[in-house]
KEVO-503481 format. One record per residue: x, y negated, z negated of N, C-alpha, C in turn. Coordinates in steps of 0.1 Angstrom, whole numbers, padded with zeros to 4 digits, always signed. Example, Ala and Ser with C-alpha at 12.3 -4.5 7.8 and 13.67 -1.06 7.14 Angstrom:
// residues 2
+0132+0057-0078+0123+0045-0078+0132+0033-0078+0128+0022-0071+0137+0011-0071+0129+0000-0079
// end
This chain:
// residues 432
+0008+0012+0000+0000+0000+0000+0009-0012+0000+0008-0023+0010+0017-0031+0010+0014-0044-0003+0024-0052-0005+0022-0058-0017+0007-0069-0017+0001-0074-0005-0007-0084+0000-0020-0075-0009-0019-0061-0007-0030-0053-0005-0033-0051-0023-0017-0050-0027-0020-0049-0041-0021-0060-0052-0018-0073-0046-0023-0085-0050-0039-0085-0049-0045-0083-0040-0060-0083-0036-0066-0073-0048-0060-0063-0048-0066-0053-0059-0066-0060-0071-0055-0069-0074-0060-0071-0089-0067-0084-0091-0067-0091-0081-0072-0111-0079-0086-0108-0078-0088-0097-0069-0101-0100-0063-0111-0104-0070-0119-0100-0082-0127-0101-0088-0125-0118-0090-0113-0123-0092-0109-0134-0100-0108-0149-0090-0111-0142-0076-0110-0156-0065-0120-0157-0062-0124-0169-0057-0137-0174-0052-0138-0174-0039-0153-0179-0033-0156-0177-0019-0154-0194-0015-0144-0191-0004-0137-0207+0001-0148-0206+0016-0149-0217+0020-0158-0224+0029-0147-0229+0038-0151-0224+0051-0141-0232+0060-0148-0236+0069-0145-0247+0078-0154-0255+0083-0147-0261+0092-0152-0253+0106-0144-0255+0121-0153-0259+0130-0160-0274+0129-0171-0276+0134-0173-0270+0153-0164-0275+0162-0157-0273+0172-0150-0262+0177-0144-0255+0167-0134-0247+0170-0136-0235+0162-0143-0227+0170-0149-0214+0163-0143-0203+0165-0137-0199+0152-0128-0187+0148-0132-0175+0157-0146-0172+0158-0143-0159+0167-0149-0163+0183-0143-0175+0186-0143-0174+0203-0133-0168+0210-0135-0168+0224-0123-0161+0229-0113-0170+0232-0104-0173+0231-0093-0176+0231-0083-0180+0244-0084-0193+0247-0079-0197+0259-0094-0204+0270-0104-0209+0263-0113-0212+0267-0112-0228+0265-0117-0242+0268-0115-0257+0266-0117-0256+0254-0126-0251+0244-0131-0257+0226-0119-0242+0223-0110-0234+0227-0108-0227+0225-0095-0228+0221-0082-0231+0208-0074-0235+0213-0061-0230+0196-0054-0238+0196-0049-0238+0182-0057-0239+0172-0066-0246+0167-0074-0244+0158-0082-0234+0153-0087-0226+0165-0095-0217+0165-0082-0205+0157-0074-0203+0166-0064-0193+0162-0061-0194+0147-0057-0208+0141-0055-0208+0129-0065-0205+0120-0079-0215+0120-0088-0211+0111-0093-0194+0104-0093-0185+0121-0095-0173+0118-0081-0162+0113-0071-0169+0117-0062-0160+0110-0057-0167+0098-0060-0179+0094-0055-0178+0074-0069-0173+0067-0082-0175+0081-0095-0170+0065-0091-0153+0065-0083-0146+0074-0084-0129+0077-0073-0133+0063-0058-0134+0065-0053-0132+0058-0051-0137+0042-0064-0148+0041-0068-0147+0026-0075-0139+0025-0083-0133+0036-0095-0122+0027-0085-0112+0022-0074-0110+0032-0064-0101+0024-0062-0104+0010-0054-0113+0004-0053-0117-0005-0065-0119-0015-0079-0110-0011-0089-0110-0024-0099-0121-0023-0102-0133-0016-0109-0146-0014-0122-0138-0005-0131-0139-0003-0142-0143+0006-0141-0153+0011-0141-0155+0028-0139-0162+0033-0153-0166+0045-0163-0174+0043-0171-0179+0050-0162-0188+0064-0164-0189+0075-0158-0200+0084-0172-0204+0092-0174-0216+0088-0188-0223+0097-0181-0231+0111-0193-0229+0117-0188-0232+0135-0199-0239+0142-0204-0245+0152-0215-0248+0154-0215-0237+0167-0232-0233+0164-0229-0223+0176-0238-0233+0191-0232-0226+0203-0231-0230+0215-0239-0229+0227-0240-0216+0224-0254-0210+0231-0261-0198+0225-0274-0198+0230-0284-0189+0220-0282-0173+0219-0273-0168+0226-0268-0153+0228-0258-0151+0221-0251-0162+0213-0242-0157+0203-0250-0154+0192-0240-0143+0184-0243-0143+0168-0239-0147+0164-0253-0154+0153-0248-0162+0140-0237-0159+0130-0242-0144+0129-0229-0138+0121-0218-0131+0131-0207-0133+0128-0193-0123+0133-0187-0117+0121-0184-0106+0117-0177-0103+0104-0165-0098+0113-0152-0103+0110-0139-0097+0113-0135-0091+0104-0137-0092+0091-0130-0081+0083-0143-0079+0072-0139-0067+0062-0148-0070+0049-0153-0082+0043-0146-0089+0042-0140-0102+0033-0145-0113+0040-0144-0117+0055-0141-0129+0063-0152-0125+0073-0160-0136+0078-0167-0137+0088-0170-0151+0094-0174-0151+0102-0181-0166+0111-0193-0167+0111-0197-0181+0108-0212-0182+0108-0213-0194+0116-0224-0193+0125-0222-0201+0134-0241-0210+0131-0236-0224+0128-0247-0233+0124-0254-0241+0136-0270-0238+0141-0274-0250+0147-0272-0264+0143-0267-0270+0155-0264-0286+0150-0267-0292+0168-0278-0295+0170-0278-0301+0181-0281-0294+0193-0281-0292+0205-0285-0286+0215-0278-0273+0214-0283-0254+0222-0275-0248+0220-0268-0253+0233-0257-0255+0238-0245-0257+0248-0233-0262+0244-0222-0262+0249-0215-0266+0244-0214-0285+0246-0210-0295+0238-0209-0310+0240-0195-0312+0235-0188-0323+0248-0181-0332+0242-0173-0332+0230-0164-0332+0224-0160-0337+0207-0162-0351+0209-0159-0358+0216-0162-0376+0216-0179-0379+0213-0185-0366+0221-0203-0371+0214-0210-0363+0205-0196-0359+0195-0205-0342+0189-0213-0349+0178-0201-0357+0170-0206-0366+0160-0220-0368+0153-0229-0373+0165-0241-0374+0163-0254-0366+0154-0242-0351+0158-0257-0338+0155-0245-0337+0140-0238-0338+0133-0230-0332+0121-0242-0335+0108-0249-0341+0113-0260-0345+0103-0269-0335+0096-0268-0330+0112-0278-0319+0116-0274-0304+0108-0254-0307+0111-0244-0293+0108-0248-0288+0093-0248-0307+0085-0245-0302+0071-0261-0295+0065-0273-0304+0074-0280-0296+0067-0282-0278+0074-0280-0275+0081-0278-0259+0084-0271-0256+0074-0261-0264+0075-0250-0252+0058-0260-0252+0047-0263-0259+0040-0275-0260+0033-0283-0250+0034-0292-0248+0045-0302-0241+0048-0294-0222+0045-0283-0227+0052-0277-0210+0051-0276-0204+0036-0270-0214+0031-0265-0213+0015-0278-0211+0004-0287-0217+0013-0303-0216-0002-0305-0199+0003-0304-0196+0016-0309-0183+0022-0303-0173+0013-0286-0175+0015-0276-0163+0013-0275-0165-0008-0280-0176-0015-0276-0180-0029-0263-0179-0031-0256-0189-0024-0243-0188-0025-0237-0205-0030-0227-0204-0035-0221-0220-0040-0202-0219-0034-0198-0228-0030-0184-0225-0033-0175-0234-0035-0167-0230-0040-0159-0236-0052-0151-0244-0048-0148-0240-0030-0133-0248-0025-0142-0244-0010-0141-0261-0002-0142-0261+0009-0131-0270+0018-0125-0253+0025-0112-0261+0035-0117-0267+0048-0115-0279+0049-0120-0286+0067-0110-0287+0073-0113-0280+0088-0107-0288+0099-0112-0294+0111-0106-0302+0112-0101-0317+0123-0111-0324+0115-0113-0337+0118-0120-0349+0110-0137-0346+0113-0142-0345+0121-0158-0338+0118-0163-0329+0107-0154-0324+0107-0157-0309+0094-0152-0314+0082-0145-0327+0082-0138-0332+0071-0152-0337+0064-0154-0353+0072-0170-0358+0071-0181-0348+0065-0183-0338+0070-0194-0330+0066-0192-0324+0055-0178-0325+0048-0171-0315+0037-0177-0323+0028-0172-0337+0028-0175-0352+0020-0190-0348+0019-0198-0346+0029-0210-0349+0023-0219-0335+0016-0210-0326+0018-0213-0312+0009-0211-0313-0007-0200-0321-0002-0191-0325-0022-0204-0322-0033-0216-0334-0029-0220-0336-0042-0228-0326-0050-0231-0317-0040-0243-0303-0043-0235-0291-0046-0220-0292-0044-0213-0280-0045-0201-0281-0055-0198-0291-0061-0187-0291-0073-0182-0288-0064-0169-0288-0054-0165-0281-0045-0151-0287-0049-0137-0281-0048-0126-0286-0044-0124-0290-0025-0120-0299-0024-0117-0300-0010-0105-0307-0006-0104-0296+0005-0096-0293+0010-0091-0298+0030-0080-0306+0033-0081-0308+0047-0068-0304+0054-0074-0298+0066-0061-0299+0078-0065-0311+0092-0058-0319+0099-0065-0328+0106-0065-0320+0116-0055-0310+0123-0051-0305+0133-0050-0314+0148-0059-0330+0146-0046-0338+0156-0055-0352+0151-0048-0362+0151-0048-0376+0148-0055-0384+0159-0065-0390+0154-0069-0402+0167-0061-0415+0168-0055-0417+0156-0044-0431+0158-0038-0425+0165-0033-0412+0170-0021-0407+0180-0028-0406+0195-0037-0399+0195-0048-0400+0210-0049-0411+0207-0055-0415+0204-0059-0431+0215-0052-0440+0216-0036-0440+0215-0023-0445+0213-0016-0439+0230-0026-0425+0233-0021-0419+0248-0030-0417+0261-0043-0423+0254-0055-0424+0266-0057-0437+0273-0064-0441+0284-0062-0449+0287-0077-0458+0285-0087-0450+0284-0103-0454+0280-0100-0451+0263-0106-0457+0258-0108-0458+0240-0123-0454+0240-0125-0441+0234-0143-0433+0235-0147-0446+0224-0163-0442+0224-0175-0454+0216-0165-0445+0202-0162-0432+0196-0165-0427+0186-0150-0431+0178-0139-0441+0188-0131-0444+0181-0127-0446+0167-0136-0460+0170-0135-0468+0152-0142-0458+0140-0153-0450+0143-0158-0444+0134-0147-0428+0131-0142-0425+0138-0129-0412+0136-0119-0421+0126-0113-0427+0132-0102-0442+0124-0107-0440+0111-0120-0443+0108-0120-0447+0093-0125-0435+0083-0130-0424+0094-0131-0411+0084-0121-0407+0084-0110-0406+0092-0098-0398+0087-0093-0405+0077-0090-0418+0076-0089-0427+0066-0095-0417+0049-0109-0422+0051-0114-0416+0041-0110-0402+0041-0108-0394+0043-0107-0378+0040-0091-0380+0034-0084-0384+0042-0065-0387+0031-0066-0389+0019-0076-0405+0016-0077-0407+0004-0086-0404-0006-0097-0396-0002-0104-0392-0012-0108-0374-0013-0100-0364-0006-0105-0352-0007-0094-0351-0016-0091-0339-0022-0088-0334-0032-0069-0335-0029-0068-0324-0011-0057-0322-0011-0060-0323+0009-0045-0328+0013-0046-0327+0027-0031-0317+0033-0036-0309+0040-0027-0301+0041-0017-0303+0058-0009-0309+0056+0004-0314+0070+0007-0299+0072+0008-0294+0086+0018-0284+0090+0027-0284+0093+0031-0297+0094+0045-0299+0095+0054-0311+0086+0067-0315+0084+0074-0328+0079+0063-0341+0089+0068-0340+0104+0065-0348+0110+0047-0355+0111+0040-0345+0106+0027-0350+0108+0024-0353+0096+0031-0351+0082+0029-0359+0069+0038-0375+0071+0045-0375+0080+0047-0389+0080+0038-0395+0085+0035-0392+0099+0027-0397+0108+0012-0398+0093+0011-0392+0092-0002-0396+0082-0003-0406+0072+0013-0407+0067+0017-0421+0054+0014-0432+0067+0023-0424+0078+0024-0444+0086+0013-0445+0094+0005-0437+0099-0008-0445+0105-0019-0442+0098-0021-0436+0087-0036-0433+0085-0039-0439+0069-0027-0434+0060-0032-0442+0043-0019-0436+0039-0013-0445+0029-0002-0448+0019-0012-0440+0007-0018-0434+0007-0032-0429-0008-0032-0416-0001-0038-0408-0015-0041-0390-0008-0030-0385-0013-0034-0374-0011-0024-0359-0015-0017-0352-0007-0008-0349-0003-0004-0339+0012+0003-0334+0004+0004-0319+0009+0015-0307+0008+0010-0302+0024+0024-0299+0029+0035-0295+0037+0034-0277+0038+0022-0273+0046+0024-0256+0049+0022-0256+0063+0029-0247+0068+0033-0247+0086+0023-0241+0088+0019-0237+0103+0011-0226+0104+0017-0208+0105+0013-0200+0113+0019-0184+0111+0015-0185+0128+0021-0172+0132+0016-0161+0143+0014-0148+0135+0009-0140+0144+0002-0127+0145+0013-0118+0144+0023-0113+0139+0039-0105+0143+0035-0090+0149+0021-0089+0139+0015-0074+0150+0015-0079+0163+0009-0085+0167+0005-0087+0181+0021-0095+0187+0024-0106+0184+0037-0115+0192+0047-0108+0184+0052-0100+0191+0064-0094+0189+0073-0092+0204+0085-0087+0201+0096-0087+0212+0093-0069+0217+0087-0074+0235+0087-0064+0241+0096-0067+0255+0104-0055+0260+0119-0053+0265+0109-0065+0278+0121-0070+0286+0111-0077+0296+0109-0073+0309+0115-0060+0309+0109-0055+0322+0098-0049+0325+0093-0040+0311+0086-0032+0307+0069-0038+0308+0076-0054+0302+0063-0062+0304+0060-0068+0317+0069-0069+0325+0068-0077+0340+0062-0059+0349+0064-0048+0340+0063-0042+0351+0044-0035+0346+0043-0038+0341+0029-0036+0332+0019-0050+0338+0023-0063+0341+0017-0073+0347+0018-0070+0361+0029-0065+0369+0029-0062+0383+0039-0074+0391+0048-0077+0382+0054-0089+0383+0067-0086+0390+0074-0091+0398+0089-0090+0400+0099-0086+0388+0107-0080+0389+0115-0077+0376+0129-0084+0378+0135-0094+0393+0144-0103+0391+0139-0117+0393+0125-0122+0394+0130-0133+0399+0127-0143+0387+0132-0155+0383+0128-0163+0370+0115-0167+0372+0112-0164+0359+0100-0170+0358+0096-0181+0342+0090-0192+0348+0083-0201+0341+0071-0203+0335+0067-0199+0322+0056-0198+0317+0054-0208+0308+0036-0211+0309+0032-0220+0303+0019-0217+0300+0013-0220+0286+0002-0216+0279-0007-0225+0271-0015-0226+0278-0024-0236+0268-0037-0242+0280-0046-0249+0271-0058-0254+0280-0052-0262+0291-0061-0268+0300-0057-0280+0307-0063-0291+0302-0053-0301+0299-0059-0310+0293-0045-0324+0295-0050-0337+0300-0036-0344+0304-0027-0345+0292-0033-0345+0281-0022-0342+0268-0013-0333+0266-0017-0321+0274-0009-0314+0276+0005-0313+0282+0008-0325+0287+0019-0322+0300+0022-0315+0306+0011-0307+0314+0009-0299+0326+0021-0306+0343+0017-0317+0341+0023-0323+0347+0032-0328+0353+0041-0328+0334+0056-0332+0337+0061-0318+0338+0055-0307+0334+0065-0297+0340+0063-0292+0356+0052-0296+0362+0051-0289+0376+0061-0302+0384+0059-0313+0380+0069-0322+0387+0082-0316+0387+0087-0310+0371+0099-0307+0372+0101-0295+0380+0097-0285+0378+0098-0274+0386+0098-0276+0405+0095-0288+0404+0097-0288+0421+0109-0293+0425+0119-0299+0419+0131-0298+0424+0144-0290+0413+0141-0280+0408+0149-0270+0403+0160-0265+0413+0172-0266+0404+0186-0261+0413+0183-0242+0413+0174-0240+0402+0172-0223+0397+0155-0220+0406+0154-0216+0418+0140-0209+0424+0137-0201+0414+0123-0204+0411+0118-0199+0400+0102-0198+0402+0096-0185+0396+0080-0190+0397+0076-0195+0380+0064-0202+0390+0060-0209+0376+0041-0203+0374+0043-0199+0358+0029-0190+0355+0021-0199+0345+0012-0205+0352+0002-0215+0343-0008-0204+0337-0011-0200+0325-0017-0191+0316-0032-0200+0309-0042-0201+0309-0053-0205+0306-0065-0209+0314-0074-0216+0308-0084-0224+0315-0095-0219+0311-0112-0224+0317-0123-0227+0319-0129-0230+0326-0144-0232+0323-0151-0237+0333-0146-0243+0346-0148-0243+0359-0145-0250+0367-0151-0266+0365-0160-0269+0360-0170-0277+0359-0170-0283+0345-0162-0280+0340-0159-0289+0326-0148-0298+0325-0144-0304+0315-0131-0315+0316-0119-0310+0318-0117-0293+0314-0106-0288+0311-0104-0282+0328-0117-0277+0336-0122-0274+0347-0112-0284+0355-0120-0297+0357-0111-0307+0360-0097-0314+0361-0090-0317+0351-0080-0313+0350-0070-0303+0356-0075-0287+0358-0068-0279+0364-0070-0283+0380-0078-0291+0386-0082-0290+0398-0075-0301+0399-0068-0312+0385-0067-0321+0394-0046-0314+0392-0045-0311+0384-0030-0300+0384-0023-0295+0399-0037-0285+0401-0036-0279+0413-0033-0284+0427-0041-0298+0428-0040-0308+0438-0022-0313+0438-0016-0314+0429-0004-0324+0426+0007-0311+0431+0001-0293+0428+0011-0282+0429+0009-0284+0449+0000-0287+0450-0001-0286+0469+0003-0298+0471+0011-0312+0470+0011-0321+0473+0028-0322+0475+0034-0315+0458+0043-0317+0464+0050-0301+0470+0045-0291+0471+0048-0281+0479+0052-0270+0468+0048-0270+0458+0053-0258+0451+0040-0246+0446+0028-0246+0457+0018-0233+0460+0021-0224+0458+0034-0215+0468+0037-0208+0471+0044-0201+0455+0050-0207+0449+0056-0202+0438+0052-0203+0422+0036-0212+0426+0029-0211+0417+0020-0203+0410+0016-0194+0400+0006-0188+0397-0005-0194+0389-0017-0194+0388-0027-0201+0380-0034-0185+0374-0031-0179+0363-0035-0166+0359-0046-0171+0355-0053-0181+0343-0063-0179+0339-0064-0176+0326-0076-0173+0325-0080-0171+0306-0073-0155+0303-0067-0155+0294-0059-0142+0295-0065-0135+0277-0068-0124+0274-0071-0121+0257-0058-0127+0250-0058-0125+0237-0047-0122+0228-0035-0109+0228-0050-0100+0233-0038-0086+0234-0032-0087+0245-0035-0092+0251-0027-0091+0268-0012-0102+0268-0016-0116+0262-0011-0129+0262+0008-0124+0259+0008-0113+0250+0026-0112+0243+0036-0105+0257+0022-0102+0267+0032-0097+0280+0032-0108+0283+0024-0120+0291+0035-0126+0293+0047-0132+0289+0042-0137+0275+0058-0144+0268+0067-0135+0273+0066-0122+0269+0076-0115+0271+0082-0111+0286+0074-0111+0295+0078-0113+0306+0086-0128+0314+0082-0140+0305+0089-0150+0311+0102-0151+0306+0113-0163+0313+0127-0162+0310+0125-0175+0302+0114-0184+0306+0111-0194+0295+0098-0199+0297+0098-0202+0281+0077-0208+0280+0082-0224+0280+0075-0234+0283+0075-0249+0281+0066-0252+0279+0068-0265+0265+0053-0265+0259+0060-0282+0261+0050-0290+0273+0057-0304+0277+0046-0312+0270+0039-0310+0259+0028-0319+0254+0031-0336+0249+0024-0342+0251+0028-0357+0248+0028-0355+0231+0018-0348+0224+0017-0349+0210+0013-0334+0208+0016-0328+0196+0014-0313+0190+0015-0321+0172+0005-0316+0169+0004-0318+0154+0014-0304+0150+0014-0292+0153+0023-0286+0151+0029-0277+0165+0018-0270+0170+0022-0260+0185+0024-0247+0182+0014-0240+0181+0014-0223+0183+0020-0219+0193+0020-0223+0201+0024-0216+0220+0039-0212+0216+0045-0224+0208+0061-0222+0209+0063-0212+0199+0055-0208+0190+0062-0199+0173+0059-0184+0186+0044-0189+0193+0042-0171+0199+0054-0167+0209+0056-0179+0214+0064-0171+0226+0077-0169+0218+0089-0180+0205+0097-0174+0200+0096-0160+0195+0084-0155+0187+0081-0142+0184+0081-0134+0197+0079-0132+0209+0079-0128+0213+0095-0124+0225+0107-0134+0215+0117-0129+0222+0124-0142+0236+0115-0151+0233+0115-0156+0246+0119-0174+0246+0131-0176+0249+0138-0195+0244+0125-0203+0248+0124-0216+0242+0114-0226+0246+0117-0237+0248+0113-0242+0253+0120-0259+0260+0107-0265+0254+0104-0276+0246+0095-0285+0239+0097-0297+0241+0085-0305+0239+0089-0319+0241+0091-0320+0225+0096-0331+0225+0105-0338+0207+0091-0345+0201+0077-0341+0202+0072-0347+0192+0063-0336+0182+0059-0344+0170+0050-0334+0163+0058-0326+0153+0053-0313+0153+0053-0297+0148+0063-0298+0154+0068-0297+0170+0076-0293+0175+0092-0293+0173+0092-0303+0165+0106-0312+0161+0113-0303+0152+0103-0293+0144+0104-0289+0134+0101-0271+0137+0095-0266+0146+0095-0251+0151+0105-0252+0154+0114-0254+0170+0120-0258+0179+0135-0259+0170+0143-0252+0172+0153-0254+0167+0167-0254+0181+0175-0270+0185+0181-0272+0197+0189-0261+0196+0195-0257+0208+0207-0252+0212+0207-0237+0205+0192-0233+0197+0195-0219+0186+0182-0212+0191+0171-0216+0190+0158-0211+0201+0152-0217+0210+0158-0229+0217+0155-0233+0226+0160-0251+0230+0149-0254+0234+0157-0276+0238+0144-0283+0237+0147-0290+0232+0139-0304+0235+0141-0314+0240+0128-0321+0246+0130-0331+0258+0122-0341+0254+0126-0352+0255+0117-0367+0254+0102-0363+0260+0092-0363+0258+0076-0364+0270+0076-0369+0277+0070-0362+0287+0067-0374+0299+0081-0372+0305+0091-0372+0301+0103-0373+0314+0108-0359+0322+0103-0361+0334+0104-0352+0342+0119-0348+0344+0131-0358+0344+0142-0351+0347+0149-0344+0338+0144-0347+0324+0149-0337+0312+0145-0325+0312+0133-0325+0316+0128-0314+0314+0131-0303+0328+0134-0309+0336+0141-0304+0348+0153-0300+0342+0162-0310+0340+0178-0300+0335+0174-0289+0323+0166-0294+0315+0166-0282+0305+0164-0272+0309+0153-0269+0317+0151-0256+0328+0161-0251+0333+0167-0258+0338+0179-0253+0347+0194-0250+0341+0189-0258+0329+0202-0251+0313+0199-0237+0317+0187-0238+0310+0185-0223+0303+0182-0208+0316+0180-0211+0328+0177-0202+0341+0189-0200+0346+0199-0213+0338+0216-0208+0348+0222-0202+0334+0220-0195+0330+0223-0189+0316+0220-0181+0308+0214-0167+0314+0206-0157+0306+0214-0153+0298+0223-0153+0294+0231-0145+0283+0226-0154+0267+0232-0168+0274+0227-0179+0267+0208-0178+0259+0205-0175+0270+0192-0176+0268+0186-0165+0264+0188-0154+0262+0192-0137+0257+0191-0142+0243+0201-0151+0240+0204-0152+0224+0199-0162+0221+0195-0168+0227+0183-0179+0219+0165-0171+0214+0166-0162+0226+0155-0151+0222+0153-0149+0212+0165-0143+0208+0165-0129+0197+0165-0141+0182+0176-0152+0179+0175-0157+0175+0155-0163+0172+0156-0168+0182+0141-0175+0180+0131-0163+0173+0132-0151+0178+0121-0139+0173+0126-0141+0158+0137-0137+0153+0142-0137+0139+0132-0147+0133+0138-0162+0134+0136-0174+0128+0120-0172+0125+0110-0174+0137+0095-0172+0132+0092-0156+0125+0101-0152+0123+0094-0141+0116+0100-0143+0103+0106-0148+0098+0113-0157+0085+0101-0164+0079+0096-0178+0092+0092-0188+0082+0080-0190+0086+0072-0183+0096+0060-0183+0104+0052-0176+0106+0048-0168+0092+0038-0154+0095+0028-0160+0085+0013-0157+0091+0001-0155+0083+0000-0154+0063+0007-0143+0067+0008-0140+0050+0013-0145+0043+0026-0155+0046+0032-0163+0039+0027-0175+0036+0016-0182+0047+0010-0193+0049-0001-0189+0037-0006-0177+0044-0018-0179+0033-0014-0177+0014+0001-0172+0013+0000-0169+0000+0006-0183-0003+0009-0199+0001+0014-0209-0001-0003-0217+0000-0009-0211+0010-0026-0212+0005-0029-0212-0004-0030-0202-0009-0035-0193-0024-0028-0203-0037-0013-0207-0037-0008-0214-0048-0014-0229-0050-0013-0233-0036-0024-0244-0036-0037-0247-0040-0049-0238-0036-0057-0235-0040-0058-0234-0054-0050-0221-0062-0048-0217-0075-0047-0236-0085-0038-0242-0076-0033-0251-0083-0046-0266-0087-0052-0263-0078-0061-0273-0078-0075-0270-0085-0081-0258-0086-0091-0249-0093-0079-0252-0109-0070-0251-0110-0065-0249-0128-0063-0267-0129-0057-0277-0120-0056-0286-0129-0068-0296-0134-0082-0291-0131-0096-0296-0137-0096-0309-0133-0089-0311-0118-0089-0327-0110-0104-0324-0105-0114-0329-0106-0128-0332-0102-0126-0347-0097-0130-0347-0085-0138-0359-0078-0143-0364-0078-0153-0375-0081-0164-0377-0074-0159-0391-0064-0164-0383-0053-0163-0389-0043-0178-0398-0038-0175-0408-0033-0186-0418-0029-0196-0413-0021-0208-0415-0023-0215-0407-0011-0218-0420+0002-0217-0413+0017-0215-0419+0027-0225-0413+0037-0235-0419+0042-0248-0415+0048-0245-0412+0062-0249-0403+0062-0247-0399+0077-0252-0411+0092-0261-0421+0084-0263-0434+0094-0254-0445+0096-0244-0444+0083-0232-0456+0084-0225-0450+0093-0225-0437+0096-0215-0440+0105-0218-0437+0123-0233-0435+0125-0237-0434+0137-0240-0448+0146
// end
């Protein structure tokens, strides 16, 4: 029995049922879909690996369309509950706002149903924060936040400012300084939080994990030959939604004048007819413009189980994002054996370790990110040992169970020091 399992044996009776609250980003979607993304991956693997640790773990989600189930149970312990709030389809996060009114009272309605109370409610991104605030006063609740990305930082990189601006600004605001505890995944996004959002609040500093069952180091031919892939020629991988934050962009620019012929494997997507839809079409347009079709791949929405062939199949992942509050893409593909080239902001500053698992590049500049490519493609030996190195490192400081048991201390810590709240109540009309 591993030790996680025999912690659980003796806690369990003694932990409480924690509330997590992913208004947007629903732990049991599939994965690689536009609402589908980092968030989603984290919420359902720290509530799995506290249920390990003995906790009951609720995760509320708004559901999307009427053929989902309300309930998903992933383990004993942990499940998804998916709350009407608003039309069933999916909307916008710029116009979700509106219906959270709607969210809190479904939690409500579920909780009179199921007679349940709970003791600690963790939110993520600032919607779920808002709704946590307005749970406070009926639930004695500790609370708990992750932002998982900043609007002082988006709308610092868009070029339209949405109507829901000023109203995100001042709830993030409020959730820093008045929830219990706010939880940074990284050094860099606890500053960013002192310097743009409040000098007030509480932050502790826990990273996120990967899956090491799943993203682990598989030989890479084994994998390229299991995809149906060439087994010499380089290849460039890249993972995540389409979205212009992404820097999709700066890396197809760079890849078009590489000294190293290389294919390049764009991993995700959605709807054709959605923003993320868009976006890829408008990607695609820029891969035929300047001539690199031919050595392009657009794979598509790929599962989890499938996803560790390709890390493992590529010679390098690039994650060229303007902003990463922290960046899963890079801990999976290090676990999986495989150097990463990152841009220098965020989480990334701090996964990313130069010259030892991979390089970092300014954003947005296309010719850095071009030489670093071309570092690491004129260099497999080099790049061999940045691998292996990089697998090591995330499996050191970046697994589930360590997160959640830095969870757990936290939690523990806030349940014993009898810090109660009361937080101001804030009507769901101030801020529509």
């Amino acid at each position: 029995m591993s030790l996680s399992a025999l912690i659980a044996r003796k806690t369990r009776t003694h932990l409480p049922t924690i509330a997590m609250i992913s208004e947007h980003g629903d732990p049991a979607a599939d994965i690689g879909r536009e609402e589908a993304g980092g968030q989603n991956v984290y919420v359902r693997q720290v509530g799995e690996a506290l249920a390990e640790l003995g906790y009951r773990v609720d995760m509320f989600t708004r559901q999307i369309d009427p053929e989902q189930p309300v309930l998903v149970q992933h383990t004993p312990r942990c499940r998804t509950i998916r709350l009407k709030a608003g039309p069933l389809h999916a909307i916008p996060r710029d116009e979700l706002f509106a219906w959270m009114g709607e969210f809190v009272d479904s939690f409500r309605q579920f909780q009179r149903q199921e007679g349940q109370r709970y003791s600690l409610i963790h939110s993520h991104y600032w919607m779920s924060g808002w709704a946590a605030m307005q749970l406070k006063a009926d639930q004695k609740a500790q609370l708990v936040h992750t932002y998982h990305s900043l609007g002082a930082i988006k709308y610092g990189s868009v070029d339209t400012i949405p109507q829901i601006a000023r109203t995100r600004l001042a709830v993030e605001r409020q959730i820093l300084e008045q929830v219990h505890c706010v939880v940074a995944t990284s050094p860099q996004e606890q500053d960013q939080l002192r310097a743009l959002v409040s000098r007030r609040g509480t932050i502790e500093v826990i990273p996120c994990g990967t899956d090491l069952r799943n993203f682990r180091v598989i030989p890479k031919q084994e994998a390229r030959r299991q995809l149906g892939l060439p087994l010499s020629e380089p290849i460039i991988l890249y993972v995540g939604r389409f979205d212009p934050r992404k820097g999709i962009e700066t890396l197809v620019r760079a890849c078009s004048t590489l000294q190293n012929h290389a294919r390049l494997m764009i991993v995700g997507g959605s709807d054709p007819e959605k923003a993320d839809g868009l976006e890829r079409k408008r990607i695609e347009a820029i891969v035929e413009e300047i001539g690199l079709r031919e050595q392009t791949q657009f794979v598509g929405q790929v599962g989890h189980d499938r996803l560790p062939l390709y890390y493992a199949a590529a010679d390098v992942c690039v994650v060229p994002s303007h902003y990463e509050p922290f960046g899963l893409v890079a801990i999976e593909a290090m676990a999986c054996g495989t150097p990463v080239i990152a841009s220098a902001v965020g989480g990334l500053v701090s996964t990313v370790v130069p010259e030892i698992t991979g390089l970092l590049a300014p954003p947005r500049d296309v010719p850095a990110f071009r030489a670093a490519i071309d570092r690491v493609l004129g260099n497999r030996q080099w790049a061999q040992q940045m691998g292996e190195q990089g697998s090591l490192w995330v499996g050191e400081h970046f697994n589930w169970p360590r997160v959640a048991t830095q969870l757990d201390s936290l939690y523990r810590s806030l349940s014993g020091s009898g810090k109660i709240l009361e937080l101001p109540q804030t009507s769901t009309a101030s801020f529509l």
